[in-house]
C-alpha positions as CSV (number, residue, x, y, z in Angstrom):
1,X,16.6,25.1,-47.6
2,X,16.0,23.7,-50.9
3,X,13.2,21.1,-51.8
4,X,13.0,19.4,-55.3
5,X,9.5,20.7,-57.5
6,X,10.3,18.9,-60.8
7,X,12.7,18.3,-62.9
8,X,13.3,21.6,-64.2
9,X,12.6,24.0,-61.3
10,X,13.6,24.1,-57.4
11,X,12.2,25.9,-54.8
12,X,14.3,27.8,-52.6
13,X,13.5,29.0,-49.0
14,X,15.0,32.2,-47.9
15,X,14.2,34.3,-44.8
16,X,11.0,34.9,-42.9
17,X,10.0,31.8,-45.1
18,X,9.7,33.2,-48.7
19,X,10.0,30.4,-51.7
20,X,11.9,31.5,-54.2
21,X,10.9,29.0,-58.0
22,X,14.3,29.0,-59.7
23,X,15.8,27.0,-62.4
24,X,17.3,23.1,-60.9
25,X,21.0,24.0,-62.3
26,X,24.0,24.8,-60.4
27,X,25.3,26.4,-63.2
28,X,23.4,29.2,-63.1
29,X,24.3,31.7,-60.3
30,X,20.7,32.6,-58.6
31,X,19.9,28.4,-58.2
32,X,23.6,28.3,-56.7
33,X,23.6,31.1,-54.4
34,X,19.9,30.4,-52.6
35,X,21.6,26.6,-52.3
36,X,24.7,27.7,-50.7
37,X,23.4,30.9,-48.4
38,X,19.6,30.0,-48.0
39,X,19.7,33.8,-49.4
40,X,20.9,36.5,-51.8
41,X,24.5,37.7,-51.3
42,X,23.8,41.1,-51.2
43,X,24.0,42.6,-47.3
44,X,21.4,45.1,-48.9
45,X,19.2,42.7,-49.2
46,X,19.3,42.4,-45.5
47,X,18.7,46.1,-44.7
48,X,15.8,46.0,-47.2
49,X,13.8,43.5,-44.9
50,X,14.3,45.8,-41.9
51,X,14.0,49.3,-43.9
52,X,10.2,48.2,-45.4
53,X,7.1,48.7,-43.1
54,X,3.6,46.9,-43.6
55,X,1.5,49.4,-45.5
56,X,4.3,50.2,-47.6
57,X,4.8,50.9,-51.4
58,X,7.7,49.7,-53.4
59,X,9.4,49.1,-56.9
60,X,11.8,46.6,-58.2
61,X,13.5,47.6,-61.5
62,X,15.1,44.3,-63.1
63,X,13.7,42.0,-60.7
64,X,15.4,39.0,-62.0
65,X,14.3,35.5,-60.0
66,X,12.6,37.8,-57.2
67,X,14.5,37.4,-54.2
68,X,14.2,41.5,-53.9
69,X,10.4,41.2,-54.9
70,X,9.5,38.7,-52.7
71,X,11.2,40.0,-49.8
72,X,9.9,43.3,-50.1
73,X,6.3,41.6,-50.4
74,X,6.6,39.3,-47.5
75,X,7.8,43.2,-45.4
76,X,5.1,45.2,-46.6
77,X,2.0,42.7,-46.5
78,X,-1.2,42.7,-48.1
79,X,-1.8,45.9,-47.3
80,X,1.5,47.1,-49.2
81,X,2.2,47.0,-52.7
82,X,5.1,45.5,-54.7
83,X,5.6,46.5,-58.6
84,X,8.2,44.0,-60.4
85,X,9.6,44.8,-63.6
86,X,11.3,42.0,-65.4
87,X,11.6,41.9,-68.9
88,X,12.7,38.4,-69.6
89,X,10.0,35.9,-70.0
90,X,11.2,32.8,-68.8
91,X,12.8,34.2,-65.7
92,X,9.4,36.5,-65.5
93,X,7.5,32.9,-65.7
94,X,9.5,31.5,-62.9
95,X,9.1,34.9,-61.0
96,X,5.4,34.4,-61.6
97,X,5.7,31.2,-60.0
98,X,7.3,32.5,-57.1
99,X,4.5,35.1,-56.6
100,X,1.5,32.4,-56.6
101,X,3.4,30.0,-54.7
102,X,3.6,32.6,-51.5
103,X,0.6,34.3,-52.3
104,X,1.6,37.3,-52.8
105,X,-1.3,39.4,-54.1
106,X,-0.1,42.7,-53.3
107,X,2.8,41.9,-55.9
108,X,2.2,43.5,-60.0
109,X,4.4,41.7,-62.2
110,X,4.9,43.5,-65.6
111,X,7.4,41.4,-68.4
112,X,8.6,44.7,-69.6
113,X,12.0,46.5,-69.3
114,X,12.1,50.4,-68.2
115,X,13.8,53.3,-69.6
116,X,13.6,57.0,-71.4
117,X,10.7,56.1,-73.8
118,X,8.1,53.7,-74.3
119,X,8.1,50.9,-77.2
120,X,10.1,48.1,-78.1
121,X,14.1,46.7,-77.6
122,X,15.9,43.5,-77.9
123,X,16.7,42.1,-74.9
124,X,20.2,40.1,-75.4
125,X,19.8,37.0,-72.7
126,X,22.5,35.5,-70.8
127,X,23.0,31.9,-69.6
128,X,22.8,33.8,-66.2
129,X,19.4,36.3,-66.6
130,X,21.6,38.6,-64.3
131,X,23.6,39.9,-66.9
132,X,20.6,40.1,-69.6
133,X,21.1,43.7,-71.3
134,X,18.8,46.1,-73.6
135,X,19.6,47.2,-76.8
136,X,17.9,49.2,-79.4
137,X,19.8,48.3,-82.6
138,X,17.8,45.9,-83.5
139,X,18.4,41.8,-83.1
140,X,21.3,40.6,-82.2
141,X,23.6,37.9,-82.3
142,X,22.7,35.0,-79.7
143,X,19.9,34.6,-77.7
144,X,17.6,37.3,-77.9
145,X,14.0,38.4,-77.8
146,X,12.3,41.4,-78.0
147,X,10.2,43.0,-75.4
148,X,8.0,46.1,-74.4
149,X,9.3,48.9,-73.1
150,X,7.8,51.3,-70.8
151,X,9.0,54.8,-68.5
152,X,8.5,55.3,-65.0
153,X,6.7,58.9,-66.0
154,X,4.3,56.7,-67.8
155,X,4.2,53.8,-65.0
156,X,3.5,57.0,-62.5
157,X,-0.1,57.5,-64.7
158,X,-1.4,54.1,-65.5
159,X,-0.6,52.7,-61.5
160,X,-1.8,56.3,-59.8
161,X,1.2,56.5,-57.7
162,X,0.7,59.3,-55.2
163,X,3.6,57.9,-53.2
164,X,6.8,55.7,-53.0
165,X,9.0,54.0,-50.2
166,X,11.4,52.8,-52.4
167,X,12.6,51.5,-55.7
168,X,15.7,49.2,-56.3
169,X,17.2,49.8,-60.3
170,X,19.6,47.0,-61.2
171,X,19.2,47.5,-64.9
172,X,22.7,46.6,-66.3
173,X,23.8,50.0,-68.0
174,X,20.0,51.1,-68.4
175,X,20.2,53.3,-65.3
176,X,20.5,56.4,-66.7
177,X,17.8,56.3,-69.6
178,X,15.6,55.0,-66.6
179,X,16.3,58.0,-64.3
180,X,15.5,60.1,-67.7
181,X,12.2,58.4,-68.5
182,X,11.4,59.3,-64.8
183,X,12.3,62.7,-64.3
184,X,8.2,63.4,-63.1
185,X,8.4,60.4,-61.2
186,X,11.7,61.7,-59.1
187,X,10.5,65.0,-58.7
188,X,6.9,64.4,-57.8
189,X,7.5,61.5,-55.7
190,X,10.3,61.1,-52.5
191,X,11.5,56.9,-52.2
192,X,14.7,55.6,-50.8
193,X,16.1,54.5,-54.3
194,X,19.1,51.4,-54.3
195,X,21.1,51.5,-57.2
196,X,23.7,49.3,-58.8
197,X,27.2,51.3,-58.6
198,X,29.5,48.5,-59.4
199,X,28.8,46.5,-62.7
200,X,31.6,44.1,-63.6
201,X,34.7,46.3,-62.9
202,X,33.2,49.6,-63.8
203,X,32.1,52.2,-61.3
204,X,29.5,54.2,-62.2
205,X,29.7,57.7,-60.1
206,X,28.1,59.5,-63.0
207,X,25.0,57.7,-61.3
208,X,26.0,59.1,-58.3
209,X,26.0,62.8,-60.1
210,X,23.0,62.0,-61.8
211,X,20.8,61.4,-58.6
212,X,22.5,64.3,-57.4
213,X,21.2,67.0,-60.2
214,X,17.5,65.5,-59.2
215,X,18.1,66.6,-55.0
216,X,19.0,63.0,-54.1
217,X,22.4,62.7,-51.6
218,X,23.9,58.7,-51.9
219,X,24.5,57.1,-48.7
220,X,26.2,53.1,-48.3
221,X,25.1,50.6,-46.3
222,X,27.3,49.7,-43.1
223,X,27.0,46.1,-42.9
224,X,27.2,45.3,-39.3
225,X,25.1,48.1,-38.3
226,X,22.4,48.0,-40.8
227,X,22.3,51.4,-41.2
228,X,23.1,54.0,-44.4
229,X,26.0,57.0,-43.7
230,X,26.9,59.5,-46.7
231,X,28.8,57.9,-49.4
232,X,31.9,59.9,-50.2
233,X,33.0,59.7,-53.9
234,X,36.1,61.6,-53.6
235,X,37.3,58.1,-51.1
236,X,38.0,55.5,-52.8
237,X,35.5,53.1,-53.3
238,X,35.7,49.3,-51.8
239,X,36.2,46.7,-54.3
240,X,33.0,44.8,-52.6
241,X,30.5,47.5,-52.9
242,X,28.0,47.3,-55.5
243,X,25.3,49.3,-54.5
244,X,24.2,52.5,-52.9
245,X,21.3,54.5,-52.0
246,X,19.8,57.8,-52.6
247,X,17.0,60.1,-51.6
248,X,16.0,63.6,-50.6
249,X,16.2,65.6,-47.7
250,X,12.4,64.6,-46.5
251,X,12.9,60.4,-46.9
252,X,16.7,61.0,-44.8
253,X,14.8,62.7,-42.1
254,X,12.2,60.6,-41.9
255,X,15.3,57.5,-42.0
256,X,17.1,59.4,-39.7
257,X,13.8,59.6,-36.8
258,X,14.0,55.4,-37.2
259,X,17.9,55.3,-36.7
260,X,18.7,54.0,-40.0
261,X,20.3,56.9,-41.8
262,X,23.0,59.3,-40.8
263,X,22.7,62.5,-42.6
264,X,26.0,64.9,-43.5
265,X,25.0,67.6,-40.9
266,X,24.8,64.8,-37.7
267,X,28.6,63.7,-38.4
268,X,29.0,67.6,-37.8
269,X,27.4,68.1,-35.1
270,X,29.4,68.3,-32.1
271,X,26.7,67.0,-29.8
272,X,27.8,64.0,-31.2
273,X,31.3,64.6,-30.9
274,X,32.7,62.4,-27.4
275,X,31.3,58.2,-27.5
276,X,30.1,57.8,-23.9
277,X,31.9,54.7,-23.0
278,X,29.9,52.6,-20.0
279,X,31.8,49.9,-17.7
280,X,29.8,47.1,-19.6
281,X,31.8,48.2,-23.2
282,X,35.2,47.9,-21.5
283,X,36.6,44.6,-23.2
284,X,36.8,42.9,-19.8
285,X,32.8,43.1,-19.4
286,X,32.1,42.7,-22.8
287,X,34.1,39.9,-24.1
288,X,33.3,38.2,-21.1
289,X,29.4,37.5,-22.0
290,X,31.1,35.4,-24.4
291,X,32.6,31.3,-23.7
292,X,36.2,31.8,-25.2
293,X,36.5,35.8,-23.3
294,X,35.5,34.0,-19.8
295,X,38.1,31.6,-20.5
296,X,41.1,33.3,-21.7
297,X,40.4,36.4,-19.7
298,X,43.0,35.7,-17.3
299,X,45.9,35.4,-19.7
300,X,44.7,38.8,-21.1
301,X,45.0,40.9,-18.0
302,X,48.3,39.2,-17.5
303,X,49.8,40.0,-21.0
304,X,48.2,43.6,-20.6
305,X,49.6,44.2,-17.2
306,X,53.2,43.3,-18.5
307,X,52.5,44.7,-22.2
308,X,50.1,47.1,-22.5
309,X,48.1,48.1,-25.7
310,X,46.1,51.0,-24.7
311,X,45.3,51.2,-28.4
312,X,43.9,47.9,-28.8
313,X,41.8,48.1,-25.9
314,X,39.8,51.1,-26.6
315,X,39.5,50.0,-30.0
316,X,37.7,46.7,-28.7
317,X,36.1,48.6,-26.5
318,X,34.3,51.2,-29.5
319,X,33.6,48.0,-31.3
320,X,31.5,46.5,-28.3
321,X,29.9,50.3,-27.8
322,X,28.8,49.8,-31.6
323,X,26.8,47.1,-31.0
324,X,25.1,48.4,-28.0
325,X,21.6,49.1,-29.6
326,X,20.6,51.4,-26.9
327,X,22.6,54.0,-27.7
328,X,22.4,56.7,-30.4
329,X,23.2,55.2,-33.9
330,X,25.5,58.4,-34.4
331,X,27.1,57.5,-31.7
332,X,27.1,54.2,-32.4
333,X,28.6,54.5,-36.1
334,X,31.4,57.1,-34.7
335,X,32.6,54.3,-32.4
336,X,32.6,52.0,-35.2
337,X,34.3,54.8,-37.0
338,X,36.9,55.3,-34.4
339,X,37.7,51.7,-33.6
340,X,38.3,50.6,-37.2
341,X,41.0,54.0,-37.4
342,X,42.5,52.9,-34.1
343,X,42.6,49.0,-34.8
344,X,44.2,50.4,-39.2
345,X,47.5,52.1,-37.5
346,X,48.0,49.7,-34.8
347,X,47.8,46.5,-37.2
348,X,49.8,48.4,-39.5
349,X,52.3,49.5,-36.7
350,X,52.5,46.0,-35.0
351,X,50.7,43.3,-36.8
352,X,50.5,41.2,-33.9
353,X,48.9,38.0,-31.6
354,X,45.4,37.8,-33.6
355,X,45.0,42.2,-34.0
356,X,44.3,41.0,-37.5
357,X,41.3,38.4,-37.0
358,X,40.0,41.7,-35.0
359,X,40.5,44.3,-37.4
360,X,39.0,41.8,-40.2
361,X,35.6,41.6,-38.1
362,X,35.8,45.5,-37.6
363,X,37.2,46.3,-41.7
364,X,33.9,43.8,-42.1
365,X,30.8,45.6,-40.6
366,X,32.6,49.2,-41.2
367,X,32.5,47.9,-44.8
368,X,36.1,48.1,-45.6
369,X,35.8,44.4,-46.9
370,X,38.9,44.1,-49.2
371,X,40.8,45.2,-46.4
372,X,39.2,42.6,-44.2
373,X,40.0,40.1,-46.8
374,X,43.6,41.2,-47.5
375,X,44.2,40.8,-43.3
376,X,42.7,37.5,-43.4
377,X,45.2,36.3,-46.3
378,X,47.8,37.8,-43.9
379,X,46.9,36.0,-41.6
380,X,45.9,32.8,-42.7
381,X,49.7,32.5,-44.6
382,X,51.5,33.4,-41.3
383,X,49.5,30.4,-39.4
384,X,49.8,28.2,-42.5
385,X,54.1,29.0,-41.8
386,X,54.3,28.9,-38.2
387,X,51.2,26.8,-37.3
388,X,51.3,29.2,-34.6
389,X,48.1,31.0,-33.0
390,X,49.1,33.1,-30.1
391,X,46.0,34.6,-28.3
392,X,47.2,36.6,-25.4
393,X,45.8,39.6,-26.5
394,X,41.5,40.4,-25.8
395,X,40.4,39.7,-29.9
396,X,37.2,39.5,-31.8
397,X,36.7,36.4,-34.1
398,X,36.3,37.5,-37.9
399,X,32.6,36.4,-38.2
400,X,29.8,36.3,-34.5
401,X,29.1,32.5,-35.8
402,X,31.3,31.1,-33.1
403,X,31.8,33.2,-30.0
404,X,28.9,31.5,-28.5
405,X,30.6,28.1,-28.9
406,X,33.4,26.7,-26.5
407,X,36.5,26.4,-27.9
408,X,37.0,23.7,-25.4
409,X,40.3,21.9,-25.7
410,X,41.0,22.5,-29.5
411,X,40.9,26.7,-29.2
412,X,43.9,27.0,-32.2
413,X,41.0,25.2,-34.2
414,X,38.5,26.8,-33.2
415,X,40.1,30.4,-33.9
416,X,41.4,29.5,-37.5
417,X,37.9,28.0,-38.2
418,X,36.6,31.5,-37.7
419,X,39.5,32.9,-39.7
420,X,39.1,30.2,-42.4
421,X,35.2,30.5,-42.8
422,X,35.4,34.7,-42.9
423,X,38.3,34.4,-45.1
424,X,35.7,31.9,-47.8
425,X,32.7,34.8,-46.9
426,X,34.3,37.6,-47.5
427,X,36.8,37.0,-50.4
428,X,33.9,36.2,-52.8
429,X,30.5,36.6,-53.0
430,X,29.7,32.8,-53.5
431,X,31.8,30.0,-54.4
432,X,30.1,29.9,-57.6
433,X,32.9,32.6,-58.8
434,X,35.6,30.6,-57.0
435,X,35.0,27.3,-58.5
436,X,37.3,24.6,-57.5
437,X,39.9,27.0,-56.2
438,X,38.1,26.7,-52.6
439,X,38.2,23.1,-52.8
440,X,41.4,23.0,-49.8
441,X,40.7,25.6,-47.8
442,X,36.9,24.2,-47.6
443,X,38.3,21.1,-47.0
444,X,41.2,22.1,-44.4
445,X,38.2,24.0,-42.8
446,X,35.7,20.7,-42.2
447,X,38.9,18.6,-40.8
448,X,39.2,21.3,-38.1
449,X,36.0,20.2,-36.2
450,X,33.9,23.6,-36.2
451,X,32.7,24.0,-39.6
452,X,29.2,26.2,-40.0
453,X,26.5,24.1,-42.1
454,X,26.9,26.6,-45.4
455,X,30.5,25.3,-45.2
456,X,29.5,21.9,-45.7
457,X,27.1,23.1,-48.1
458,X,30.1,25.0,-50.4
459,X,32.1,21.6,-50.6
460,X,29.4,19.6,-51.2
461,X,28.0,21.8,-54.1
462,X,31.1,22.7,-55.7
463,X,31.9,18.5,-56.0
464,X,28.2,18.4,-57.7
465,X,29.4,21.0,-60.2
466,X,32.1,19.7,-61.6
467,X,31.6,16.2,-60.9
468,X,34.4,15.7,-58.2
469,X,34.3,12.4,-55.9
């Protein structure tokens, strides 16, 4: 929700009720976003809300508008402690802002910039404080300004930091000589750190190394579990992901007791090692707490009784084990694990009936997002050419949003709303980047009858931007 404050400033609402001041401009990406998603983009974000406890101590490195900051201070309370670095002084004013707004004593904002030794640097500013970056060369060309420096080592004396829960760098390129100015800081103290991986099209797995030579593993966030597993570097990396996480053995055991973190030994243990499926994750139980699963179960068991797809069915089935929150969250990421494998081959055997709008919502909370997103173009252009939606196989929608609506009487519209809306979601991480290239489908996707409020929201901004009746 966003409410007008003047005529230079908005405040934003996100979750749990935490106002976010930002600049009144929609051509300016944080302003955009909070308008469109009523949040950050970042699925980290979401994790951090449920990772931090009240009590809690915490550090954000390039805190930009605050929506990190201020979530972390609405999680760990008064009791807690929040220490904001942003360097920047007009997005450190509105940040300021933002922390007397909510109250937030327990946040320390210093308008400094971190890394390897304490002084001065120019800061070069962007139109979008995001991409703001530190240079010592002197001024630069542009917008500029110069701005204190300081270390973590040095921030470890003057705050008395005895201990840390975590600490989020996103630092554009400073990373490194921040991880060097802190070398007491990593050793003496034990946080879950988030750092940036992806920065424009560059990976940076020398981050990864780096963390490494300091006794800090990297694990990535699985979206629709909400939980962190090793991160591989020799895989391939997903196009979407831009951060990871680090920390030593002590913080993954500890992570590991509140069932979100998997550590490298449990994925080898073979305790772990068979999913014990229960009659309520079969598909014909699970789906069927669901309207649209009650009312197309019968064509299902008729389909599967003359075609069967034991394949299909036990990957469904992991899925719905996945999100069983009773179970062991080992157990529950291994069926993840194993349904997205199953549901890879199959759809590339026999892309078939809506396999695809399943393995998109699977590829999706495994966090295999370009292949979700490549699936959904697949299938988007195949209805677009037949106008044909054949449901006779058990499927998941792409996104949960509609499962608990009845398709009713227009169920082909209903489904390619859901393949539509995931297919806007997950291709970009706003609109903002799209620009008037999502004008039609956001269009095609309000005609169809189902269309989610941020939807309408995404049209509706993207027409303010650039002027468009």
């Amino acid at each position: 929700m966003i409410s007008p404050a003047s005529n230079k400033k908005l405040i934003a609402v996100i979750p749990s009720g935490v106002k976010v001041v930002v600049p009144d401009s929609l051509h300016l990406i944080t302003p955009y976003v909070l308008q469109e998603q009523e949040d950050w983009f970042e699925d980290e974000i979401k994790f951090i809300r449920i990772l931090l406890l009240p009590g809690q101590k915490c550090i954000d490195i390039g805190a930009n508008y605050g929506t990190y900051t201020l979530s972390m201070a609405q999680a760990v309370g008064k009791e807690g402690g929040v220490w904001a670095f942003e360097p920047a002084s007009e997005t450190a004013g509105f940040l300021q802002k933002s922390i007397d707004l909510n109250g937030f004593s327990q946040v320390v904002l210093n308008q400094a910039a971190l890394s390897f030794e304490s002084g001065s640097a120019c800061l070069a500013l962007n139109a979008n404080s995001e991409l703001n970056s530190l240079s010592r060369g002197g001024a630069l060309p542009g917008a500029n300004e110069m701005v204190p420096v300081m270390t973590l080592d040095e921030c470890l004396d003057r705050y008395g930091w005895k201990s840390m829960d975590f600490l989020k760098i996103d630092a554009e390129g400073e990373e490194e000589n921040i991880l060097r100015g802190g070398k007491i800081f990593f050793s003496n103290l034990s946080p879950l750190v988030e750092f940036e991986l992806k920065a424009g099209a560059d990976i940076h797995l020398e981050l990864v190394r780096a963390f490494e030579s300091m006794g800090y593993e990297s694990y990535r966030l699985v979206p629709g579990l909400g939980m962190l597993v090793p991160f591989d570097s020799k895989v391939p990396v997903d196009g979407y992901l831009l951060n990871l996480f680090c920390c030593k053995v002590d913080k993954a055991d500890e992570l590991f007791a509140r069932g979100l973190l998997i550590r490298k030994s449990d994925l080898d243990d073979r305790s772990y090692s068979r999913v014990p499926i229960l009659p309520e994750h079969e598909w014909k139980e699970g789906l069927s707490s669901w309207p649209y699963g009650r009312e197309l179960a019968p064509l299902w068991t008729e389909s599967l009784n003359s075609e069967p797809c034991d394949e299909l069915e036990k990957a469904i089935t992991c899925y719905l084990f996945c999100q069983d929150q009773r179970q062991s969250h080992v157990l529950r990421y291994l069926a993840l694990e194993q349904g997205f494998s199953l549901l890879s081959k199959l759809c590339a055997e026999k892309p078939l009936y809506l396999r695809l709008a399943t393995l998109a919502r699977v590829a999706r909370d495994f966090g295999e997002r370009s292949l979700a997103v490549e699936t959904l173009n697949e299938l988007t252009n195949h209805i677009s050419k037949t106008s044909q939606i054949n449901p006779r196989e058990p499927f998941l929608l792409p996104s949960r949003r509609l499962e608990s609506v009845s398709p009713g009487a227009g169920l082909a519209d209903w489904i390619f709303t859901s393949i539509l809306e995931s297919l806007e979601s997950f291709s970009a991480f706003s609109s903002f980047y799209t620009r008037t290239s999502a004008v039609k489908r956001l269009q095609m996707i309000q005609s169809l009858g189902f269309a989610s409020p941020e939807m309408t929201r995404r049209l509706d901004l993207i027409k303010k931007r650039f002027a468009q009746p």
